[in-house]
C-alpha positions as CSV (number, residue, x, y, z in Angstrom):
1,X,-4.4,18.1,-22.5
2,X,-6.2,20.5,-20.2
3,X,-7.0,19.8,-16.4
4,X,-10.8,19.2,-16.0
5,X,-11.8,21.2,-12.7
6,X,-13.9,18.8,-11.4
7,X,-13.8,16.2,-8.4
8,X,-11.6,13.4,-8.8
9,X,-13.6,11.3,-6.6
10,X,-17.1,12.4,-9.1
11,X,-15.7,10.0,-11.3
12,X,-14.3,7.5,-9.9
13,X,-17.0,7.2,-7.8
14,X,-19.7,6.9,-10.1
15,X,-18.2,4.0,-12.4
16,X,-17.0,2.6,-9.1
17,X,-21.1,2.7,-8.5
18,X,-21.0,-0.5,-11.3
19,X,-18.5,-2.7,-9.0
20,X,-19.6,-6.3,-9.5
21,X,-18.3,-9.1,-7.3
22,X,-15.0,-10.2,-7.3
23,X,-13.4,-12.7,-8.9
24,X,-11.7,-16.0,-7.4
25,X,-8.4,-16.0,-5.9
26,X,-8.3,-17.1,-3.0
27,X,-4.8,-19.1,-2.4
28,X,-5.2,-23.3,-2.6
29,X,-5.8,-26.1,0.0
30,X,-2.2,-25.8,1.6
31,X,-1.6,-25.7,5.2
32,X,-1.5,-22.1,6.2
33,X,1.6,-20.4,7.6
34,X,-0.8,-18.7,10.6
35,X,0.2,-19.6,13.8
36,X,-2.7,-21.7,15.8
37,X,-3.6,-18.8,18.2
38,X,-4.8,-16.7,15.5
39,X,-6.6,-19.2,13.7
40,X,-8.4,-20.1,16.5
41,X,-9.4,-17.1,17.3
42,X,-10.9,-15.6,13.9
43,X,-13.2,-18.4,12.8
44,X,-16.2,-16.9,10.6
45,X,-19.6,-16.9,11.2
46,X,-22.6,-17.4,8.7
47,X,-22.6,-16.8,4.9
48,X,-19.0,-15.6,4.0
49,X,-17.0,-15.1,0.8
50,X,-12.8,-15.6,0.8
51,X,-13.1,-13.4,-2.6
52,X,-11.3,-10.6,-0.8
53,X,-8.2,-8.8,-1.3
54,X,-6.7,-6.0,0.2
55,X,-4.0,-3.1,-0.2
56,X,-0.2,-3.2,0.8
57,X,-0.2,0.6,0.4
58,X,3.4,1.8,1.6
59,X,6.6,0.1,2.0
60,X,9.6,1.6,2.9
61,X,13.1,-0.2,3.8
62,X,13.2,-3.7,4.9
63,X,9.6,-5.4,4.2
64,X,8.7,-8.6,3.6
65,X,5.5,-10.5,2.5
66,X,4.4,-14.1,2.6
67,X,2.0,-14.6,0.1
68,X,1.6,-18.4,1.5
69,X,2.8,-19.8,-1.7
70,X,4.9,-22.6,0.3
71,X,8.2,-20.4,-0.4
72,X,7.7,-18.2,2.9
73,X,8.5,-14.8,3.1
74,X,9.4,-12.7,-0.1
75,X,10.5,-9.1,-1.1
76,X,7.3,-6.7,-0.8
77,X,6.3,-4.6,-3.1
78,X,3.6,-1.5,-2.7
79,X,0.5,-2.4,-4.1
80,X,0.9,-6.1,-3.7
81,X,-2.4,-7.3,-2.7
82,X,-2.5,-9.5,0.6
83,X,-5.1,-12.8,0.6
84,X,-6.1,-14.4,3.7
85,X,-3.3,-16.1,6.1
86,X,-0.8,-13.8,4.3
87,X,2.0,-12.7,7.0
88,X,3.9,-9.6,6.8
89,X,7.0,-8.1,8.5
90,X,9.2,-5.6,8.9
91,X,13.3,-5.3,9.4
92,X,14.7,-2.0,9.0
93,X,11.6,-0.6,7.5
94,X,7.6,0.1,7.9
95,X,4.8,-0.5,6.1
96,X,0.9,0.0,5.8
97,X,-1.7,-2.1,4.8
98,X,-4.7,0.1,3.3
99,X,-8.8,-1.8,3.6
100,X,-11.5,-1.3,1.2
101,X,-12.7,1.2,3.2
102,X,-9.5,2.9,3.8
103,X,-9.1,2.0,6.9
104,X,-4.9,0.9,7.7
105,X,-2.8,-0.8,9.8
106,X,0.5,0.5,10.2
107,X,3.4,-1.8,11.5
108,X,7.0,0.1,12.5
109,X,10.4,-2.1,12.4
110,X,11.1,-5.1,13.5
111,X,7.2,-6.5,13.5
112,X,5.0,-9.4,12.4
113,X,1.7,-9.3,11.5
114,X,-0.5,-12.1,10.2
115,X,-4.0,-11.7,8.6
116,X,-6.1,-15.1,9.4
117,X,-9.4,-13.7,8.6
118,X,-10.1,-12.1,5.4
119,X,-13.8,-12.2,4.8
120,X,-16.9,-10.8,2.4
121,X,-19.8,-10.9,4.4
122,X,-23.4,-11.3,2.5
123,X,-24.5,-7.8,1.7
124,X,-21.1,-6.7,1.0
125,X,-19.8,-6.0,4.7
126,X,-16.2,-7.3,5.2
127,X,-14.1,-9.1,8.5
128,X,-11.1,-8.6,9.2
129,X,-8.9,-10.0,11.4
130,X,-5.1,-9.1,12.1
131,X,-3.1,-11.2,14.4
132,X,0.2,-9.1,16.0
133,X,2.8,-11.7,16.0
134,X,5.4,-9.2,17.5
135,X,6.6,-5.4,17.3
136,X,4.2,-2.2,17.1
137,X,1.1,-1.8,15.0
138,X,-1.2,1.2,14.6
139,X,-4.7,0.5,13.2
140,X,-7.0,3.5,12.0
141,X,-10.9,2.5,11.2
142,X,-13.1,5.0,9.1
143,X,-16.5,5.2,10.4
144,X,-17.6,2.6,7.9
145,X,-21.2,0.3,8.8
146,X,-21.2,-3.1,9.1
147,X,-17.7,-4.2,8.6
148,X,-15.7,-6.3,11.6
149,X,-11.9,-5.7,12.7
150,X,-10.4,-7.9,14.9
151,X,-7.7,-7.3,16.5
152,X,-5.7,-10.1,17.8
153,X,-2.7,-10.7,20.3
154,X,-1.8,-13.3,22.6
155,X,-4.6,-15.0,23.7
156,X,-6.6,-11.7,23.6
157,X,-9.2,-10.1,20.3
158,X,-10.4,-7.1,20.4
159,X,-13.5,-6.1,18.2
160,X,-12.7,-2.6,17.2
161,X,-15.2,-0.5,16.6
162,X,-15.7,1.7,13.8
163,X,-13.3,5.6,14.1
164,X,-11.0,3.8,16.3
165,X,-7.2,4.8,16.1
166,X,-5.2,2.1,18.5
167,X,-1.6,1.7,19.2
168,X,-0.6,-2.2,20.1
169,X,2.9,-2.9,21.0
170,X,4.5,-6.1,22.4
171,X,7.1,-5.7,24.6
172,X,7.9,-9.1,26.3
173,X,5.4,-10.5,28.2
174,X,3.5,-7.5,28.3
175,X,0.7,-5.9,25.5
176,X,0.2,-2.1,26.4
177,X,-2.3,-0.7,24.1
178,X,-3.1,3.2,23.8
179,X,-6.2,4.4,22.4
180,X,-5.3,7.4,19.9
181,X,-9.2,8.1,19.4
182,X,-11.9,6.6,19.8
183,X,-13.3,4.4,22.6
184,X,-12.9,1.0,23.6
185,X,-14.4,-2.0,26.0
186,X,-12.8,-5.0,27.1
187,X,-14.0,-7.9,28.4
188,X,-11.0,-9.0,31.5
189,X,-11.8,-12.3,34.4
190,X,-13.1,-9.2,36.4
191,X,-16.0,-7.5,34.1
192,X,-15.5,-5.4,31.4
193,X,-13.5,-2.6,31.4
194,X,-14.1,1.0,29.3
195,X,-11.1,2.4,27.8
196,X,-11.3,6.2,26.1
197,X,-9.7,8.4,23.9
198,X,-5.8,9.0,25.7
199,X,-5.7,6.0,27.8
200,X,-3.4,2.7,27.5
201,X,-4.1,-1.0,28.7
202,X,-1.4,-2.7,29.6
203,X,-1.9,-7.0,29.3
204,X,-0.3,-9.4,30.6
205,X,0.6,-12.2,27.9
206,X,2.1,-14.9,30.2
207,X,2.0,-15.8,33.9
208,X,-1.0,-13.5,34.8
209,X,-2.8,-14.0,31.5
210,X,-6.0,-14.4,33.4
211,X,-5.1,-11.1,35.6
212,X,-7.4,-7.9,34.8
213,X,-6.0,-5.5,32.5
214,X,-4.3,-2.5,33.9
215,X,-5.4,1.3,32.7
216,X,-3.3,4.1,32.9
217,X,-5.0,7.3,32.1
218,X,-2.7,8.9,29.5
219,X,-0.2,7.5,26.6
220,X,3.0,7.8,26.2
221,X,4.3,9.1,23.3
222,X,6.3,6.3,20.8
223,X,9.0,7.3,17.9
224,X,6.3,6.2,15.1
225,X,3.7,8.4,16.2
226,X,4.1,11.5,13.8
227,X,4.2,9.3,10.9
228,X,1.3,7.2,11.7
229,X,-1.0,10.7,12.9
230,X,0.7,12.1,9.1
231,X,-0.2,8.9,7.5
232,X,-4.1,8.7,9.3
233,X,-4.8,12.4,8.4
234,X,-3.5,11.7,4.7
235,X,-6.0,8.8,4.5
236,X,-9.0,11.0,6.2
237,X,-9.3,13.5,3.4
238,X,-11.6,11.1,1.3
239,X,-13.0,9.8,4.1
240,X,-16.9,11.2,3.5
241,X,-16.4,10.4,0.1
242,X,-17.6,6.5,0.5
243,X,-20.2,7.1,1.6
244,X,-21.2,9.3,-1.8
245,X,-21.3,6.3,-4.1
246,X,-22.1,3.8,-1.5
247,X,-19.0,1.8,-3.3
248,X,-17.0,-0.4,-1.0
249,X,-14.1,0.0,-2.9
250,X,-12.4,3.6,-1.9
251,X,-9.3,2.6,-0.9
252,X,-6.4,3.9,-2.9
253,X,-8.6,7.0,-3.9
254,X,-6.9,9.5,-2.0
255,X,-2.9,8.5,-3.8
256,X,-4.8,9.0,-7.5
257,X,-5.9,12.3,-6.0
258,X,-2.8,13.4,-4.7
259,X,-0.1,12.3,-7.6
260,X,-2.3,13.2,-10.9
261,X,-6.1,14.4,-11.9
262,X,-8.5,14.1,-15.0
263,X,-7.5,15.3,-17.9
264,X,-9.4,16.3,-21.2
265,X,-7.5,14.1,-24.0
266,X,-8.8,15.5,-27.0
267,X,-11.1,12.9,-28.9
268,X,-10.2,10.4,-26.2
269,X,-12.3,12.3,-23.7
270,X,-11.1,12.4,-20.1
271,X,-8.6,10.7,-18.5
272,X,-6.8,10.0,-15.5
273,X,-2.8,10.5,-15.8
274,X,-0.8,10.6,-13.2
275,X,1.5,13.8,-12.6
276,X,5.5,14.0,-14.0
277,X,4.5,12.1,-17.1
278,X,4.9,12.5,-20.7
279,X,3.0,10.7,-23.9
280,X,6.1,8.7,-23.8
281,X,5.6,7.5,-20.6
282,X,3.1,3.9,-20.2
283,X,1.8,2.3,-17.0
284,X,2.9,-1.2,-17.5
285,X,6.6,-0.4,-18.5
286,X,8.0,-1.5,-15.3
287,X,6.0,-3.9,-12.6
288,X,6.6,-7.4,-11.0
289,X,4.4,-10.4,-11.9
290,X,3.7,-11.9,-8.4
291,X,2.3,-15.5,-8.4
292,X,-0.6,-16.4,-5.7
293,X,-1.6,-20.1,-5.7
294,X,-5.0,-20.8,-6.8
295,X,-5.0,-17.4,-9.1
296,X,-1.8,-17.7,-11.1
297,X,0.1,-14.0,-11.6
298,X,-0.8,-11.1,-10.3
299,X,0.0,-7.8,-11.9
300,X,1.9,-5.3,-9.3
301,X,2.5,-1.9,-10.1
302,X,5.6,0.4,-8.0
303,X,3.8,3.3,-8.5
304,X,2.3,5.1,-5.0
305,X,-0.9,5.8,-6.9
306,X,-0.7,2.1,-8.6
307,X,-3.7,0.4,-7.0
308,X,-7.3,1.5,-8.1
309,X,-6.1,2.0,-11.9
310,X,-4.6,-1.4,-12.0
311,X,-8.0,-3.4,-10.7
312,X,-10.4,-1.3,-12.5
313,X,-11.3,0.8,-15.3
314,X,-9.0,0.3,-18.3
315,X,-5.5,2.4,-19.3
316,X,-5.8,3.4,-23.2
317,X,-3.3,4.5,-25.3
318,X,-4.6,8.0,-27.2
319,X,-2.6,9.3,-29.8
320,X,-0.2,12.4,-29.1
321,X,-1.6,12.3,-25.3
322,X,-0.3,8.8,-24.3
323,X,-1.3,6.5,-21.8
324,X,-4.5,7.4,-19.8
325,X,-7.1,5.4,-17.1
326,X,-10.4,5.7,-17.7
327,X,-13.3,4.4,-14.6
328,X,-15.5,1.9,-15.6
329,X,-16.5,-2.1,-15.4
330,X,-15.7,-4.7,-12.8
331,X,-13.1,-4.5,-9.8
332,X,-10.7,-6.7,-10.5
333,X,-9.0,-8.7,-7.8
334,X,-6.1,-11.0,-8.6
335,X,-6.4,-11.3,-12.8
336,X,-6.0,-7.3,-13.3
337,X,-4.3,-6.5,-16.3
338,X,-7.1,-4.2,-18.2
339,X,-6.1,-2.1,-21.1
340,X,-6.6,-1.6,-24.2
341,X,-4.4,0.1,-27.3
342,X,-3.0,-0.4,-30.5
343,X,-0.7,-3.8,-29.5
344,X,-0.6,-5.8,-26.8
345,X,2.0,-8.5,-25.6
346,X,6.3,-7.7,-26.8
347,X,6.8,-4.2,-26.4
348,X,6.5,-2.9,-29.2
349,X,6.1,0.6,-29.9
350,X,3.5,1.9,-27.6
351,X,1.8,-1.1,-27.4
352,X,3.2,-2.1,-23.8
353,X,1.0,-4.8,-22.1
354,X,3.3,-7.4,-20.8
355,X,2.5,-10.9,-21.4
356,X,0.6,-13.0,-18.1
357,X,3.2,-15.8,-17.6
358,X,1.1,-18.6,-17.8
359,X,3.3,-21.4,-15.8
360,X,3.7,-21.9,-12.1
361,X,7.0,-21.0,-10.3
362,X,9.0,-24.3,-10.1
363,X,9.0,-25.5,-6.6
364,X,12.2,-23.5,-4.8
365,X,12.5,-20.6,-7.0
366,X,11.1,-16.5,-6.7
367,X,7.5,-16.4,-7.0
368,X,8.0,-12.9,-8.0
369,X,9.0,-12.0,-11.4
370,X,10.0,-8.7,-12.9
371,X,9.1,-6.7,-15.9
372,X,11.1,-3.5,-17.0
373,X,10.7,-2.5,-20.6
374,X,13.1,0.6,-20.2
375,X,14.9,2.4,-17.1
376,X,13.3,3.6,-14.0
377,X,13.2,7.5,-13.7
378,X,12.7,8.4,-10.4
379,X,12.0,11.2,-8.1
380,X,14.5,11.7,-5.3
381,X,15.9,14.5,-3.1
382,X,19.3,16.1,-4.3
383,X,20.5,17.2,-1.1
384,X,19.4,17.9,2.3
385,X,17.4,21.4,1.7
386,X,16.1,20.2,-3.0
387,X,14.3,17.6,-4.2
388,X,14.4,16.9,-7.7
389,X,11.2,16.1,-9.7
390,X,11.6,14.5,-12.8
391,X,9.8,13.7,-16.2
392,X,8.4,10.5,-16.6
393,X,9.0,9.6,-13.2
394,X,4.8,9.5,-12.6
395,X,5.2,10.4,-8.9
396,X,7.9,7.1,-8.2
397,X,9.9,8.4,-5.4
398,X,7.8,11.2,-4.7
399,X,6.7,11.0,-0.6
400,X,3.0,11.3,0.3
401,X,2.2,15.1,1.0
402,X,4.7,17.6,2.1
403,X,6.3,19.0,-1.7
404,X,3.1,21.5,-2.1
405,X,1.2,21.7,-5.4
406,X,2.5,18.5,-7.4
407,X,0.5,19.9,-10.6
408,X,2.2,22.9,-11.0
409,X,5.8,21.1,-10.3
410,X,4.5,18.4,-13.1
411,X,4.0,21.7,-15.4
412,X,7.5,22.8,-14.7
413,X,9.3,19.2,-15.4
414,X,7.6,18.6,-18.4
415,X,8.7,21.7,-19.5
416,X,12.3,21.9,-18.3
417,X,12.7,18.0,-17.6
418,X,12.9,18.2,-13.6
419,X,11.4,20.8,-11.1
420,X,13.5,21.9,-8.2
421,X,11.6,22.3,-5.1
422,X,13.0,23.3,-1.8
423,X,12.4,21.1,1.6
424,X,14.0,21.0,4.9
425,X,14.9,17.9,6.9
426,X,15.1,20.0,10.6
427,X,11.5,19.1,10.9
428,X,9.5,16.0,12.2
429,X,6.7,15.0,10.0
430,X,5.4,12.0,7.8
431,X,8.2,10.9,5.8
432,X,11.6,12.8,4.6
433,X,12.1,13.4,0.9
434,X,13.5,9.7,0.8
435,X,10.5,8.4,1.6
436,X,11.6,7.2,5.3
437,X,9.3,7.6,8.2
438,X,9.7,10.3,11.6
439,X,10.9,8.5,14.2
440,X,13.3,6.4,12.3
441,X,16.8,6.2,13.4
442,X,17.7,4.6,10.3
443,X,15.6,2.9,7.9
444,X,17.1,1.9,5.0
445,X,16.9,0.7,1.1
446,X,15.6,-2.4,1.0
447,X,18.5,-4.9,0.0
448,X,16.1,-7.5,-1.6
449,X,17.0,-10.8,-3.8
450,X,15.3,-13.5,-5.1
451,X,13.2,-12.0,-7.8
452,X,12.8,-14.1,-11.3
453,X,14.7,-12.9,-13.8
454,X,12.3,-10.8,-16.5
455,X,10.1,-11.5,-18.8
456,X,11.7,-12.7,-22.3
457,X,9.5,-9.8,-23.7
458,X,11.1,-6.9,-22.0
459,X,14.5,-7.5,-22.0
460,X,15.8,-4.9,-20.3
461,X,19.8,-4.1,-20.2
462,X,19.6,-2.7,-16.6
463,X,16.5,-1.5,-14.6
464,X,15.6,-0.7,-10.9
465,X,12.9,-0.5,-8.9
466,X,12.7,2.6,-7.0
467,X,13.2,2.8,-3.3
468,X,10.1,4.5,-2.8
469,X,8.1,1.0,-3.8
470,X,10.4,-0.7,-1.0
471,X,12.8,-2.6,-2.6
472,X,15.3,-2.1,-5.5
473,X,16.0,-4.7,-7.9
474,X,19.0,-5.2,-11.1
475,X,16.9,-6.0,-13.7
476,X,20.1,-8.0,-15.8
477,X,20.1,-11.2,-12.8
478,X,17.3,-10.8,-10.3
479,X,19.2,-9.8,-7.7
480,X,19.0,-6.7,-5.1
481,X,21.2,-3.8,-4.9
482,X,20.4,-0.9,-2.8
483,X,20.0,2.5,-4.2
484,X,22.5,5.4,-4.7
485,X,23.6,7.5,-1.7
486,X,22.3,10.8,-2.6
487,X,19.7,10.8,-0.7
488,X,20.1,12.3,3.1
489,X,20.0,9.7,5.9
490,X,17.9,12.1,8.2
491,X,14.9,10.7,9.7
492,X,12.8,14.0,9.1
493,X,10.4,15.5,6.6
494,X,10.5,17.9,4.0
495,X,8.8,21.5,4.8
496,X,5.9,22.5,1.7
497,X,7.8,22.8,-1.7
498,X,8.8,25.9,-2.9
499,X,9.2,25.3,-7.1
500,X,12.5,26.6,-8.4
């Protein structure tokens, strides 16, 4: 197959163009898990629509997501999609949580964030409002029109405006917020108060509640803050792009840009694939099944790039090329399983679509469910100064940015089986070749249990899920081990790749 040179986002875009309106799954009746300050501080206003989803994009070390399925919090998993009065946290890890406009929020270790208001607003405009239970949050708008972000805390909500870039950490009985860019006002007891780009506010949460804001006029620097300007910056480069198809779904654009491109597949015609893959490889090999009341399961793919191909378009399977995505049709929201080839259900041959489970979780055990058809191969760094890219690993393990030109390292591994690339952990950047963020003393594997145990249909001996998705899981019982030690514990990032 040969590399079209054109756009990426030409593509996407202009099927995304055809986007119709999503379908149901919003979770059932049951009392939700929000506390009562953030619900009563996010009620909607006129014609809404709870047809809304959005993006957990990145998940490194300890995560955990409540799905509010009545079994509380759960391992996460990158690209699992968060409904309304869903509540994530962190342990000894971070996460990010990617809008439809690719706009994030960002929360560092040991934080709680709970998302009350998810809405669709008539003519397409969304709400959102995201409730900082405790910990540090960074939240990053793009200049999209129309759509609300609410930011809540205490007894305070601030309505961001659109290009903001905020800092929120709670620290007792005290809020200090630092605007990275942008411009805010707040409404304190004594009139409202104009906060611009470099300055903090610092609230008072109990006692003083009522007392005016204080504003310093400068910001003083956190631990997180490389990773969430890396992370902000990575998100920008499709930014203007939106706004060329006028499509309100962009988000997850910029990870298919980065780990693979359109490809010419012979009488298929063109095709997305990601990088580091083979015809061998297939997209629905390895995922988790994750069960949201009201919608049934949910198809979750590890992969970084594993969101836009997964709830639109279709994969197909073309002969002596393999698995490819092609743009087209509906978004799809929770039901998402779209492909088409030559067998569907067991895995069988090529044929790889996994089987919707088609029961409920009984009450008490894993709403989660994992599907491996054959072992994980996975990207990781050798040693402290190589990383090791390797064939049909389709960018798992691979850290956003920072290895250079990931097509001409794909070239190499599918040539040789692994490319070699040269990195350095004396630096401060984004995320070190194991995927963990700047700033990070320590944040480790994930050490999740409580997954289902696979499908029937896959049987698998012995799979993992790589670290790089956030969590690692033995495929044989259901239970969490955390990965091998070869990769460095430094909290830095790797330098451009070099290929060897």
């Amino acid at each position: 197959m040969n590399t079209i040179p054109a756009s990426i986002a030409t593509a996407v875009f202009s099927a995304l163009l055809l986007a119709a309106a999503l379908p149901a799954q919003t979770t059932d009746a049951a009392a939700p898990p929000t506390s009562a300050a953030a619900q009563s501080r996010s009620e909607p206003s006129g014609e809404v629509s709870k047809v809304r989803i959005v993006r957990l994009s990145e998940v490194k070390g300890v995560v955990q997501l409540d799905r509010n399925t009545g079994s509380g919090f759960e391992p996460a998993v990158t690209n699992m999609p968060i409904v309304e009065k869903s509540r994530l946290q962190t342990g000894d890890g971070v996460a990010e949580v990617e809008f439809e406009d690719s706009s994030t929020l960002r929360l560092a270790p040991d934080s709680m964030v709970e998302f009350p208001q998810l809405d669709r607003i008539a003519g397409g405009a969304t709400a959102s409002s995201a409730y900082l239970v405790k910990g540090m949050a960074y939240v990053s708008l793009m200049k999209s029109r129309g759509n609300e972000f609410n930011l809540l805390f205490g007894q305070q909500k601030l309505q961001l405006p659109p290009s903001s870039h905020i800092r929120l950490q709670l620290d007792g009985a005290q809020a200090r917020l630092a605007v990275l860019d942008g411009a805010l006002r707040i409404d304190g007891p004594s009139g409202p108060m104009d906060v611009s780009r470099k300055q903090t506010v610092t609230f008072q949460l109990e006692g003083q509640a009522q007392a005016q804001p204080e504003l310093a006029k400068n910001i003083a620097p956190a631990p997180y803050d490389t990773w969430d300007k890396s992370a902000t910056g990575y998100h920008a480069q499709t930014a203007g792009l939106s706004a060329f198809s006028g499509s309100p779904y962009s988000y997850g654009l910029n990870d298919m840009a980065y780990y693979g491109s359109f490809m010419d597949a012979g009488g298929c015609g063109s095709m997305w694939r990601p990088y580091f893959a083979s015809a061998a490889w297939s997209p629905y090999s390895t995922g988790v099944w994750a069960f949201y009341p009201g919608a049934g399961y949910s198809w979750v793919s590890p992969y970084p790039w594993g969101w836009t191909p997964y709830h639109s378009g279709s994969w197909s399977y073309c002969t002596g090329a393999g698995w490819g995505w092609q743009p087209g049709g509906a978004w799809n929201g929770l039901n998402n399983i779209i492909a088409t080839g030559p067998a569907t259900g067991p895995f069988t041959g090529s044929g790889i679509i996994p089987i919707r489970p088609l029961k409920p979780p009984v009450a008490g055990s894993s709403t989660l469910m994992l599907v491996s058809a054959k072992p994980i191969v996975r990207s990781d760094a050798a040693s402290a100064d190589s990383f090791v890219l390797r064939k049909d690993s389709a960018g798992l393990g691979v850290p956003r940015e920072g290895l250079g030109n990931l097509s001409k390292l794909s070239q190499r591994a599918m040539e040789r089986g692994t490319a070699t690339t040269a990195i350095s952990m004396s630096g401060l950047n984004s995320a070190s070749a194991n995927g963990r963020p700047s700033g990070a003393d320590d944040v480790r594997t994930s050490q999740n249990r409580g997954l289902a145990r696979p499908s029937e249909s896959s049987q698998p001996s012995r799979a993992e899920m790589p670290s790089h998705s956030g969590s690692v899981y033995s495929g044989g019982n259901g239970a969490g081990s955390s990965a091998g030690g070869s990769s460095p514990r430094s909290g830095a990032a790797p330098a451009a790749g070099r290929g060897h």
